[in-house]
N, CA and C atoms as a LAMMPS dump frame, in Angstrom:
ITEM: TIMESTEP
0
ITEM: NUMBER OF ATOMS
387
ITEM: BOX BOUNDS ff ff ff
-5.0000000000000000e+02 5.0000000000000000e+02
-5.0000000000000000e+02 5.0000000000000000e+02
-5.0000000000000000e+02 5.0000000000000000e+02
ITEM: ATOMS id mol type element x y z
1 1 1 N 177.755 216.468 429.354
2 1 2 C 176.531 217.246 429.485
3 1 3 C 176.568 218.398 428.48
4 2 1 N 175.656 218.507 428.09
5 2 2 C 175.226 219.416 426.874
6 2 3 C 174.227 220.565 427.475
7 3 1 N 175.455 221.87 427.366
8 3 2 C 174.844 222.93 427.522
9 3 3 C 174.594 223.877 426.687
10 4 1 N 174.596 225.617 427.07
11 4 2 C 174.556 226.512 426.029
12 4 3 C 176.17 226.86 425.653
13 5 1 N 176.503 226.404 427.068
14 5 2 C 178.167 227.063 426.143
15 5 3 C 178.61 226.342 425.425
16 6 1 N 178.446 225.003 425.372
17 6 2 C 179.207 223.875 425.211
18 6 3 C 178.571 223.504 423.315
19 7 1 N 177.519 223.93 423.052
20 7 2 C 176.923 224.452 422.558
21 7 3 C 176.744 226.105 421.65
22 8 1 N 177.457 226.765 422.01
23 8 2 C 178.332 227.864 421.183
24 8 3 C 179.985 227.551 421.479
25 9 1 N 180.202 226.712 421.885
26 9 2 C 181.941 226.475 421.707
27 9 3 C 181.886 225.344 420.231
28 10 1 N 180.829 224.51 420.386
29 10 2 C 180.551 223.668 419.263
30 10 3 C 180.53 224.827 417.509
31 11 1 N 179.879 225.655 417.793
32 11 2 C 179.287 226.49 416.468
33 11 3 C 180.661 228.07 416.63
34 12 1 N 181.369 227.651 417.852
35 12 2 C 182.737 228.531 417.762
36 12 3 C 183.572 227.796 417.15
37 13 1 N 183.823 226.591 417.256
38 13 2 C 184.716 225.55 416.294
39 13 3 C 184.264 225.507 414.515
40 14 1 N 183.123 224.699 414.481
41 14 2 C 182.443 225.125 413.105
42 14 3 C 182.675 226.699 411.921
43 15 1 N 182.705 227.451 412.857
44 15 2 C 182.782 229.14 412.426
45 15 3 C 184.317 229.159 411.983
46 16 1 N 185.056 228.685 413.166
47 16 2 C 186.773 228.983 413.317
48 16 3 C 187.105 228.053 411.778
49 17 1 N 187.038 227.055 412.209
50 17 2 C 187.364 226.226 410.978
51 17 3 C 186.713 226.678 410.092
52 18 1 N 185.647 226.734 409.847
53 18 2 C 185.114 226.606 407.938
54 18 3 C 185.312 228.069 407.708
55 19 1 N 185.687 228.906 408.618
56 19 2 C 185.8 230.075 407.969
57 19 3 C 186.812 230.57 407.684
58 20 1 N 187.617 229.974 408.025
59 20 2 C 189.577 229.636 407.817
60 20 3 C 189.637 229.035 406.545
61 21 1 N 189.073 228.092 406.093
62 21 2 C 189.866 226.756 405.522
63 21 3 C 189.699 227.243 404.263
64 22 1 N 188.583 228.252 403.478
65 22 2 C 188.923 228.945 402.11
66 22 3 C 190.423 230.23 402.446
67 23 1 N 190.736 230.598 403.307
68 23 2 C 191.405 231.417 403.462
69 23 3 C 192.71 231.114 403.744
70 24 1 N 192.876 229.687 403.919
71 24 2 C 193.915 228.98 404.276
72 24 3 C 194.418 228.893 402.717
73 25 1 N 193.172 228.312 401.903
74 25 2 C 193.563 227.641 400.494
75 25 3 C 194.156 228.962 399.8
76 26 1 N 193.814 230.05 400.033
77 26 2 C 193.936 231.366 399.305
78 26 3 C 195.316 231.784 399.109
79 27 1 N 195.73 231.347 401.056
80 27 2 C 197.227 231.954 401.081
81 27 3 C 198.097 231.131 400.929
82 28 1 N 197.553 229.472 400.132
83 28 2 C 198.547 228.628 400.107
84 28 3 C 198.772 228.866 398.552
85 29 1 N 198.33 229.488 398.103
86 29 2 C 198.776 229.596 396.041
87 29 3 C 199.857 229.893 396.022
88 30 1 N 200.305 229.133 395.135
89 30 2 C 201.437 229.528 394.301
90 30 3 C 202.797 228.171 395.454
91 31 1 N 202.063 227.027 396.458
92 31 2 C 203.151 226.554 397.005
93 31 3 C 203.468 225.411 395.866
94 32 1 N 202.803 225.199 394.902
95 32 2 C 203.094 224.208 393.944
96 32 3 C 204.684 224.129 393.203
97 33 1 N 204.359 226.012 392.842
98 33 2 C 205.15 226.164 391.769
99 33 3 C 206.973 226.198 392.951
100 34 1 N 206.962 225.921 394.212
101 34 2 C 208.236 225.626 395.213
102 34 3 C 208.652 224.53 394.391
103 35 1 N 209.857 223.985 393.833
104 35 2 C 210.657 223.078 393.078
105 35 3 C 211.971 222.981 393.712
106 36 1 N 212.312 221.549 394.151
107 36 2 C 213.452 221.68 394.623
108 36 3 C 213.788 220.245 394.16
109 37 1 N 215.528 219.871 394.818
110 37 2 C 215.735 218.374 393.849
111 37 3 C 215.525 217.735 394.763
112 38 1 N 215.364 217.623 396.14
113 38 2 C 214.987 216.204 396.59
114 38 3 C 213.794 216.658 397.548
115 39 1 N 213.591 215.343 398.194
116 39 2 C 212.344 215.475 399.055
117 39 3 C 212.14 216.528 400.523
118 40 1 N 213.463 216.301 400.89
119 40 2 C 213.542 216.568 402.197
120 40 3 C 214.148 218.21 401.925
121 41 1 N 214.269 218.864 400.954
122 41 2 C 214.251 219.87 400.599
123 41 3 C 212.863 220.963 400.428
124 42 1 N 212.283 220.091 399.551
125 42 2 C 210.851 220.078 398.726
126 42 3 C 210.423 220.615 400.012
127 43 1 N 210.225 219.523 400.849
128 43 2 C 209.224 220.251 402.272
129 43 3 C 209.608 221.076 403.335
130 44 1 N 210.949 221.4 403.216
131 44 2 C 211.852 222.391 404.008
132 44 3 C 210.504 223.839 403.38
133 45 1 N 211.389 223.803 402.061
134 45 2 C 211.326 225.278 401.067
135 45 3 C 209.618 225.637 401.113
136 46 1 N 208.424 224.387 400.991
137 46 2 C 207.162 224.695 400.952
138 46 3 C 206.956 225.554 402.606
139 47 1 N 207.453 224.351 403.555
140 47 2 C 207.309 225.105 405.149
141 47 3 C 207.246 226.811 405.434
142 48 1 N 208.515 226.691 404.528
143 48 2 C 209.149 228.349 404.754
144 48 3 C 208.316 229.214 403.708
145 49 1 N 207.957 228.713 402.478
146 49 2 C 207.144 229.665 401.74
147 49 3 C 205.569 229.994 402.397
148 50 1 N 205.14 229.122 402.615
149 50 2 C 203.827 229.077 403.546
150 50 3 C 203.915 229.973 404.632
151 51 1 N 204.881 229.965 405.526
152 51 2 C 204.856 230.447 406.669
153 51 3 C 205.162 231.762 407.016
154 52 1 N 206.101 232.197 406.036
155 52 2 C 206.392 233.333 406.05
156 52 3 C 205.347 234.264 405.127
157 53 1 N 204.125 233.341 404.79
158 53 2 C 203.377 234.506 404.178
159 53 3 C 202.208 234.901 405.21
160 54 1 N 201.853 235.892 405.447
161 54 2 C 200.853 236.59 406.575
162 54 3 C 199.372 236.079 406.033
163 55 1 N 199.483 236.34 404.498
164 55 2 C 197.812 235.438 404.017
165 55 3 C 197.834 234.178 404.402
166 56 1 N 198.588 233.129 404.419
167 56 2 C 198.402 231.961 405.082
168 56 3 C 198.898 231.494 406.742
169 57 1 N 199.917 232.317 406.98
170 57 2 C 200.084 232.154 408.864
171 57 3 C 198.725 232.485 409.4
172 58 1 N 198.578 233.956 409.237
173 58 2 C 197.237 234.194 409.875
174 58 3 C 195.553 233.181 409.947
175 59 1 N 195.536 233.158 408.945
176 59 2 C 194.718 232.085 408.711
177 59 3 C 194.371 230.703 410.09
178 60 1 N 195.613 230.573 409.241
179 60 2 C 196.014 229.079 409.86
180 60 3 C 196.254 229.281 411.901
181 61 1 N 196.639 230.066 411.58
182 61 2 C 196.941 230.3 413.34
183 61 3 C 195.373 230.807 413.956
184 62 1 N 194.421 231.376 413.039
185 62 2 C 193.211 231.416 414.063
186 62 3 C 192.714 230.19 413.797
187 63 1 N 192.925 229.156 412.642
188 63 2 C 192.174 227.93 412.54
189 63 3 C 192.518 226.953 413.582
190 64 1 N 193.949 227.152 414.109
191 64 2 C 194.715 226.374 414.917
192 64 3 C 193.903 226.865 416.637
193 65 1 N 193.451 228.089 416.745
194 65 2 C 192.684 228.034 417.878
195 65 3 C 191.279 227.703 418.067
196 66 1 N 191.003 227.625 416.626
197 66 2 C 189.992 226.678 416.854
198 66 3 C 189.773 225.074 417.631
199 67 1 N 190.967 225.052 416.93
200 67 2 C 191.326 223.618 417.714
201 67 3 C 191.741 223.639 418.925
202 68 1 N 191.921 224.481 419.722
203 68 2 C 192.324 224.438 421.267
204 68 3 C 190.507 224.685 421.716
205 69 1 N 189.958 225.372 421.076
206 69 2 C 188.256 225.283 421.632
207 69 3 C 187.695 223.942 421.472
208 70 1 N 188.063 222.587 420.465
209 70 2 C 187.453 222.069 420.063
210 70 3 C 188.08 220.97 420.96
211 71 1 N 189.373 220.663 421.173
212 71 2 C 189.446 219.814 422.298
213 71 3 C 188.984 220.31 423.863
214 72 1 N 189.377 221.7 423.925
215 72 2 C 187.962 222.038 425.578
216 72 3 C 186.516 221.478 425.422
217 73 1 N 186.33 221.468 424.205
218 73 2 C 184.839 221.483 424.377
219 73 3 C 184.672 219.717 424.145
220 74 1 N 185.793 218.888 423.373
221 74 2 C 185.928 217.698 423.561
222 74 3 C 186.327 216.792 424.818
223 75 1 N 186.997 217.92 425.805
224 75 2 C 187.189 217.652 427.527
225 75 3 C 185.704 217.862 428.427
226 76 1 N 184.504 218.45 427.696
227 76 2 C 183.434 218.074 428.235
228 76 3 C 181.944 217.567 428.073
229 77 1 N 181.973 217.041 426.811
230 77 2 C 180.58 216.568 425.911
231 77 3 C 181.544 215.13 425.366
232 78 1 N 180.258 214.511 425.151
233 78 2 C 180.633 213.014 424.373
234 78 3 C 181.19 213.6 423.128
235 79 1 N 182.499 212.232 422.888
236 79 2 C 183.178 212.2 421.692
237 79 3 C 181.768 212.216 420.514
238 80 1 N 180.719 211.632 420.696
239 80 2 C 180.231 211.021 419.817
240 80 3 C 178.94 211.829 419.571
241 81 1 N 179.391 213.092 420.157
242 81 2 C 178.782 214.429 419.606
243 81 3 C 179.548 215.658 419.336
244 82 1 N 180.486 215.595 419.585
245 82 2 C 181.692 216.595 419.171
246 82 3 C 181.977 216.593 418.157
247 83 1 N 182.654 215.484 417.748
248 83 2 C 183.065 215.34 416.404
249 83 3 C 182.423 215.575 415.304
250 84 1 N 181.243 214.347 415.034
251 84 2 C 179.929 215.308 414.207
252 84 3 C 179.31 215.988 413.885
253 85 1 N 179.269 217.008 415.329
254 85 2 C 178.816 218.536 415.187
255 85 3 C 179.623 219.213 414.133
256 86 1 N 181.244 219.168 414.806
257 86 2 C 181.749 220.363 414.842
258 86 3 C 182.113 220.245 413.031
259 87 1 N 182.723 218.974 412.933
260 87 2 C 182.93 218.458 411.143
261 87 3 C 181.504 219.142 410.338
262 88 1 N 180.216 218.536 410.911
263 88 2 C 179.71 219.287 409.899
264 88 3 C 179.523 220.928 409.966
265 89 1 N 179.448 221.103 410.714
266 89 2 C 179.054 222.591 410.877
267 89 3 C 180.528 223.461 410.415
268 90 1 N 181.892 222.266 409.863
269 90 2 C 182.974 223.216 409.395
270 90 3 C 182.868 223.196 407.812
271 91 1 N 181.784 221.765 407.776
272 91 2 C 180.96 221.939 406.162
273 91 3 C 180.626 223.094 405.498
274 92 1 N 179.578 223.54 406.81
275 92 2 C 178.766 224.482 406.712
276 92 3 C 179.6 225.807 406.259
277 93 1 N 180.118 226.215 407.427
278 93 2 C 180.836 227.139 407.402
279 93 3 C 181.784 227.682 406.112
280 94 1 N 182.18 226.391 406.145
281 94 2 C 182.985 226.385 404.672
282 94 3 C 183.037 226.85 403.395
283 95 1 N 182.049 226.43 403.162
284 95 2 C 180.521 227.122 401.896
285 95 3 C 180.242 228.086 402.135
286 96 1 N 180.031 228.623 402.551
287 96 2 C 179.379 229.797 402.711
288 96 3 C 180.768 230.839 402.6
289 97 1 N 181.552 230.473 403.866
290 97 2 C 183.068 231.451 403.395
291 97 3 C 183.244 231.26 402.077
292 98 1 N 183.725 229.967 401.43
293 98 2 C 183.788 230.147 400.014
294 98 3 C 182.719 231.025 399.246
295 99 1 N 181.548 230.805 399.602
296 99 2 C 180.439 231.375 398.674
297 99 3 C 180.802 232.992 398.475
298 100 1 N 181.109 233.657 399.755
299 100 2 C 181.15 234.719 400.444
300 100 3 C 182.715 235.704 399.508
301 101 1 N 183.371 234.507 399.341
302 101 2 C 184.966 235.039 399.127
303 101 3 C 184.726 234.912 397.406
304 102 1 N 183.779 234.293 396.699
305 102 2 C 183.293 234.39 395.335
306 102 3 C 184.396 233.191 394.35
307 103 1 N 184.126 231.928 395.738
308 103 2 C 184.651 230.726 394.733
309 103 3 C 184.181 230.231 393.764
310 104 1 N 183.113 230.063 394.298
311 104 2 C 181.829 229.283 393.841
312 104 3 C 180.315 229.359 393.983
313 105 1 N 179.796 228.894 392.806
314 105 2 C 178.345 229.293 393.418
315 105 3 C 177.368 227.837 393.355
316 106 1 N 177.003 228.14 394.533
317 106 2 C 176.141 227.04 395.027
318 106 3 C 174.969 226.758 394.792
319 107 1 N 175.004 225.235 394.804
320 107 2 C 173.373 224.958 393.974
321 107 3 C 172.549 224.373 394.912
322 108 1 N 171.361 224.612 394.212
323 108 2 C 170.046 223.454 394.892
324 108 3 C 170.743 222.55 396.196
325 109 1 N 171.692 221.917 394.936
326 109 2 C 171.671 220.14 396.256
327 109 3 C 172.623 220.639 397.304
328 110 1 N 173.256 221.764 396.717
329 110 2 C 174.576 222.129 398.3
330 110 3 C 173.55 222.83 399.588
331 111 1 N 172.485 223.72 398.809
332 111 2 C 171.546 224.455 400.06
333 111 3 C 170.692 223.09 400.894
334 112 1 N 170.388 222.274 399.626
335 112 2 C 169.708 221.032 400.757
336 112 3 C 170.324 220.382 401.218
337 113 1 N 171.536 219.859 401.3
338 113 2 C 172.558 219.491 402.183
339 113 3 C 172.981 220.785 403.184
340 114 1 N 173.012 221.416 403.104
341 114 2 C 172.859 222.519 404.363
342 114 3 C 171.994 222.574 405.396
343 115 1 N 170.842 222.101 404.383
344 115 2 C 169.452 222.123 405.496
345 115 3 C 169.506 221.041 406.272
346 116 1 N 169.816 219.719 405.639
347 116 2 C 170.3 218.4 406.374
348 116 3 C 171.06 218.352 407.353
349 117 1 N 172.207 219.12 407.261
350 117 2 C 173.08 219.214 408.476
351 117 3 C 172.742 220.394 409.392
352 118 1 N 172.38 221.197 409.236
353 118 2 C 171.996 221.617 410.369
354 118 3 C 170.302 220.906 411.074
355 119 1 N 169.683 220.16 409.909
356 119 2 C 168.845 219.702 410.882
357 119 3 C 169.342 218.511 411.713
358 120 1 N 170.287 217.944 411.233
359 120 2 C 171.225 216.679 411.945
360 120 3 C 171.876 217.186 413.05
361 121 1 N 172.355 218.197 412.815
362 121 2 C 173.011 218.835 414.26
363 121 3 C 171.839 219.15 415.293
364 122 1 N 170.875 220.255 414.927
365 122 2 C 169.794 220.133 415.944
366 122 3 C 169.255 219.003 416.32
367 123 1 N 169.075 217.801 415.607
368 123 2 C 168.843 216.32 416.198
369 123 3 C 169.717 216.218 417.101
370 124 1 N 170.853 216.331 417.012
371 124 2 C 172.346 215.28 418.17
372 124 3 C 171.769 216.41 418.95
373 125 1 N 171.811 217.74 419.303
374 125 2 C 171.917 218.533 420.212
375 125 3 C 170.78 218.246 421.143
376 126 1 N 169.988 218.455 420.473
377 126 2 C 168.027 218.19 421.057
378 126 3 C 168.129 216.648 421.731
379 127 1 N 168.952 215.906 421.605
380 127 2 C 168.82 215.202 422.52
381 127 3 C 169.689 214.633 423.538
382 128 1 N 170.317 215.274 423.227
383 128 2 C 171.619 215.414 424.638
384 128 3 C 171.255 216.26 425.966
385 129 1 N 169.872 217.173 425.437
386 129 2 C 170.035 217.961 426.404
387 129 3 C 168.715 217.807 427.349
């Protein structure tokens, strides 16, 4: 059943994620230049460089509660409106944080694909309820 909360837990997931995931990429620079000689090293040394940095823990740890909202809110609405919502609306979100943080600048076809998905989301919603 599709309510109002269920329904701002949807656009609380969307927000959490897409507004993380440029900020995630931000505090992951520089894990390239980690070089080590074997594999099982390689991903030791990236773990620990990542983690111990506060620009990317933080991040990542409010993106990670996003995901504890997004399976509650997947414990009470159809799979087969959860998922779609919340993915696009982390589209959404996404863009705009990037836009916001001065990645990139967005054109024509990214604003009309904006308009698309949120009119696609108000479709799934508008009729669930």
């Amino acid at each position: 059943m599709m309510d109002i909360y269920n329904i701002i837990s949807l656009l609380l997931v969307g927000f959490i994620w897409g507004g993380t995931n440029p900020l995630i990429k931000r505090g992951s620079e520089g894990v390239s230049k980690v070089k080590k000689d074997n594999f099982l090293s390689q991903i030791v040394y990236e773990f620990v460089y990542l983690w111990t940095r506060p620009s990317y823990t933080i991040p990542m740890l409010i993106n990670l509660s996003g995901s504890v909202v997004f399976f509650y809110t997947l414990s009470k609405v159809d799979i087969s409106l959860v998922v779609p919502i919340s993915n696009s609306l982390t589209f959404l979100f996404t863009s705009l944080m990037g836009m916001i943080l001065g990645e990139k600048v967005l054109h024509f076809k990214s604003y009309l694909g904006m308009i698309f998905v949120l009119a696609g989301v108000t479709i799934c919603v508008s009729s669930k309820l």
